[in-house]
N, C-alpha and C positions, 0 to 999 in steps of 0.2 A: 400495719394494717391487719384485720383481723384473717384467720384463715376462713377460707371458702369450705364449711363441713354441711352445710344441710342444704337441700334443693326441694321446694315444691313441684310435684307433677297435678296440674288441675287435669281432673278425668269426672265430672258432676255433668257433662251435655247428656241431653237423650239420645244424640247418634242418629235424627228425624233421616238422612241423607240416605242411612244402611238400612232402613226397615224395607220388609218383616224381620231382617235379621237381630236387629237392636231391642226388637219388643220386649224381648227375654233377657238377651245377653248383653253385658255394656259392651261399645264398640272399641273400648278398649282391649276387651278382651278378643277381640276376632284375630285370627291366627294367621301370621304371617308364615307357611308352610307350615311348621307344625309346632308354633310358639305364640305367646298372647304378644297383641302389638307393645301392651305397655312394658313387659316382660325385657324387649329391646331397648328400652328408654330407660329401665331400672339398672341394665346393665351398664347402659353408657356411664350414667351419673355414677355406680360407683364404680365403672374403670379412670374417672378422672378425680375420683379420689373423696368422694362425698360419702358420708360416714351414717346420715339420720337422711330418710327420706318420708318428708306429708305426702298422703295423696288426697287432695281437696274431692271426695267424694256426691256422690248426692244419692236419689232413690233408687232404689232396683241396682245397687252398684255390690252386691253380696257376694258376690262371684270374685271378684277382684279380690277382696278380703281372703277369700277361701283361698285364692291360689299363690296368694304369699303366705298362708298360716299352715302348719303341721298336717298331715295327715293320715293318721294313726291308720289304721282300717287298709287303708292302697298301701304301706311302708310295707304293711306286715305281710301280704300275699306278695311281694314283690322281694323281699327277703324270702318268701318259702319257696319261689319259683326260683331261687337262682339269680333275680335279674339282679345285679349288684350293678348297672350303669343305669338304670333306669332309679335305683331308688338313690344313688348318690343324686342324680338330677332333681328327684322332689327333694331330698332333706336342704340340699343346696338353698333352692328356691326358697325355703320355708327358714334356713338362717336367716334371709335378708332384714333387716332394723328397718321393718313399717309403722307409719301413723297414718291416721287416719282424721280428718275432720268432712264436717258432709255441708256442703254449701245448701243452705236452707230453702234458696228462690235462686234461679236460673235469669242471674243480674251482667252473666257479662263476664270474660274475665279479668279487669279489674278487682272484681267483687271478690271473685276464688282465688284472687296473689292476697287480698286483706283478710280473709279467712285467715292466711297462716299468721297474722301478726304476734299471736302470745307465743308461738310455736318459737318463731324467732328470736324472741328474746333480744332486741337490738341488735340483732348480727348479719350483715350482709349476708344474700343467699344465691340461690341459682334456681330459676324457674326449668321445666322442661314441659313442653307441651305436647301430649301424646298422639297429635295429628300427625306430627311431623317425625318421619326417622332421617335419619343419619346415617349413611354407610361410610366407615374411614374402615380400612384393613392393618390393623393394629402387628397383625403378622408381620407386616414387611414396615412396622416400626411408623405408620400412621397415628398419630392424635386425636383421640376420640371426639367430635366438635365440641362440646364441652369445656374440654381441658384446655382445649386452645383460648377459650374467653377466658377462661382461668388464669392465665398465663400473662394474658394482657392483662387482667386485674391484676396480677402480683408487678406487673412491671409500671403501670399506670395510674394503678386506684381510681376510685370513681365505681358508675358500673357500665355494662357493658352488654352491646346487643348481637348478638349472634345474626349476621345479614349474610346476603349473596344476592348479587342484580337477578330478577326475572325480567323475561319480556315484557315488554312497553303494554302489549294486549292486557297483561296478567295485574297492572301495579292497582286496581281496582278492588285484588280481590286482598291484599295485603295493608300492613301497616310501613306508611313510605317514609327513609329517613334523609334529612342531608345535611350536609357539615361540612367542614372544612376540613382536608385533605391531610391525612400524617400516613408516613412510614408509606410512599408510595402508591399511594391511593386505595391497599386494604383496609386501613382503619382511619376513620373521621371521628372529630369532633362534634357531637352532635349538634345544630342549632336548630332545628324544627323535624318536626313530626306529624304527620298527616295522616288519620286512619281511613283506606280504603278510598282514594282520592279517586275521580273521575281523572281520564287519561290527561285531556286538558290542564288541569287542575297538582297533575305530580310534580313534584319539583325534581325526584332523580327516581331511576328504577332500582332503588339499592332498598329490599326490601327486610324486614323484622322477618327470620324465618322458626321462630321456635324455640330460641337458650337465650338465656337472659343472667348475667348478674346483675344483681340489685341492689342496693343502698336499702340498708331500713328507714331511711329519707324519706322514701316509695308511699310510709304508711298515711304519713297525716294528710297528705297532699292526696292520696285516694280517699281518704275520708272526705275529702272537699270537694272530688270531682263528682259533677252533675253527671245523669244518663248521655251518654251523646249518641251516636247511628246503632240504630237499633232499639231505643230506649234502654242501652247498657251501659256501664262502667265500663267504659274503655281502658284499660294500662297503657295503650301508646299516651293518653291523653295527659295520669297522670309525669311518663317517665318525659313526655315534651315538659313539664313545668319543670318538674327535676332538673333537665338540663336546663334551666336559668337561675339555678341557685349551687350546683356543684358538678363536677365533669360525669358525662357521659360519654362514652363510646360505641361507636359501629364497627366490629370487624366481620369481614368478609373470610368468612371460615373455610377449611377446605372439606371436600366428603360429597358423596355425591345423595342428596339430600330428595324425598319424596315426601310427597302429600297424600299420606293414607288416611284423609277424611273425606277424599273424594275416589271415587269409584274408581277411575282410571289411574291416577297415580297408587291405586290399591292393590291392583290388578299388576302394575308393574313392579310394586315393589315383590310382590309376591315371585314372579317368574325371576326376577334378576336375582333373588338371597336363595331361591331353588338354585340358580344353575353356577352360583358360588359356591354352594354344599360337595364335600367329597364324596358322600354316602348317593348325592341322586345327579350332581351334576352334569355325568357325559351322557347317564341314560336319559336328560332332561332334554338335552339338547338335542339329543337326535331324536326326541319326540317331535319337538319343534320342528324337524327338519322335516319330517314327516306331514304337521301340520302345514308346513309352508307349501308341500305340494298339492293338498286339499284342498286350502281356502284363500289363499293367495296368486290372484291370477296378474 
């Protein structure tokens, strides 16, 4: 089987959910304490070992570019100051192996996984989707979620969807999978796929949260799929056909996973990677302690 070396991150939405803040800035770039959110997602993919990363772009997305590419001008006063930990952090960031393509109409993502098609060049890949983080503590010898899909494509082949059950309230707002049962009911066999199913209507709450490997199979079968909910290219829609012509998988990944496309799971990720940090942690927390006698009755 081929190795797992390129990932697409689609980052092409306008962000409608964060305005005014998005008007300017992509919402990929909004800072999780005091990092871009997609900054986190570039680091996962290459701690699990991915070597080329696209980011499927679109308009007003310049800012992204700017904070993976060089920056002459901040290096050089940042070397004259002394700060030698501040500017190993930009050259770092500006090593990184970016590409870039800009999804032309705001189709869906579907449409921004077939953007990468030339990119790929036949070769299975890994999506990451910047709504979504991931927290595993790699310190005490955790797996990035990533690496763990990865893991299961080297032992499985096929591709592979990065899940974990949400609440039965929630399977509405996600892509629903179900299959049949391997390796103790972490990882399934995919046989159907439902995008964003009315409760009624779910078959399990084990839902698509964000990592994906994929078959370059993926391609022509999204060139086939029609608009569906939302008048978009759906990807759940092409990877359900997928799985009736070669295996798919759902593993149930470990990591404690947020939804920072939405307000309140943004709001949380933010407080919980503060009061993980060494530098603000115990003074974070007794801020909060503080807060809790304010406004918490």
């Amino acid at each position: 089987m081929a190795k797992i070396t390129k990932a697409v991150i689609p980052a092409a939405g306008f962000g409608t959910r964060f305005l005014p803040a998005t008007k300017a800035t992509p919402k990929e770039m909004l800072p999780i304490v005091d990092k871009p959110t997609i900054q986190y997602i570039v680091e996962e993919a290459l701690a699990s070992g991915i070597e080329e990363i696209l980011i499927i772009s679109g308009h007003a997305k310049r800012a992204i570019e700017d904070h993976f590419d060089s920056a002459p001008n901040l290096e050089r006063v940042l070397e004259e100051q002394g700060k030698d930990d501040l500017l190993a952090m930009v050259r770092e960031t500006a090593d990184i192996n970016v590409h870039y393509i800009r999804q032309k109409k705001m189709r869906g993502l579907g449409d921004a996984v077939l953007c990468a098609k030339t990119f790929m060049a036949g070769e299975p890949f890994a999506v990451l989707l910047g709504d979504d983080l991931v927290y595993n503590d790699t310190k005490k010898g955790e797996k990035p979620a990533l690496k763990q899909l990865i893991d299961i494509y080297d032992a499985y082949g096929g591709s592979v969807l990065g899940c974990q059950q949400v609440p039965h309230e929630k399977v509405s707002s996600y892509g629903i999978v179900s299959g049949k049962e391997i390796a103790g009911g972490k990882l399934l066999k995919v046989t159907d796929m439902v995008e964003k199913p009315d409760l009624n209507e779910a078959p399990t709450n084990v839902a698509a949260l964000g990592r994906y490997i994929i078959s370059p199979s993926i391609f022509p079968l999204l060139e086939q799929t029609k608009p569906g909910k939302g008048g978009e290219i759906q990807l759940t829609d092409a990877l359900k056909q997928l799985a009736k012509i070669e295996p798919v998988w759902a593993y149930c990944f470990e990591g404690q996973r947020y939804d920072v496309g939405d307000k309140l799971g943004f709001l949380k990720a933010t407080v919980e990677y503060a009061l993980r940090r060494e530098d603000l942690g115990e003074k974070f927390k007794a801020y909060i302690q503080e807060l809790n006698t304010k406004f918490i009755r």
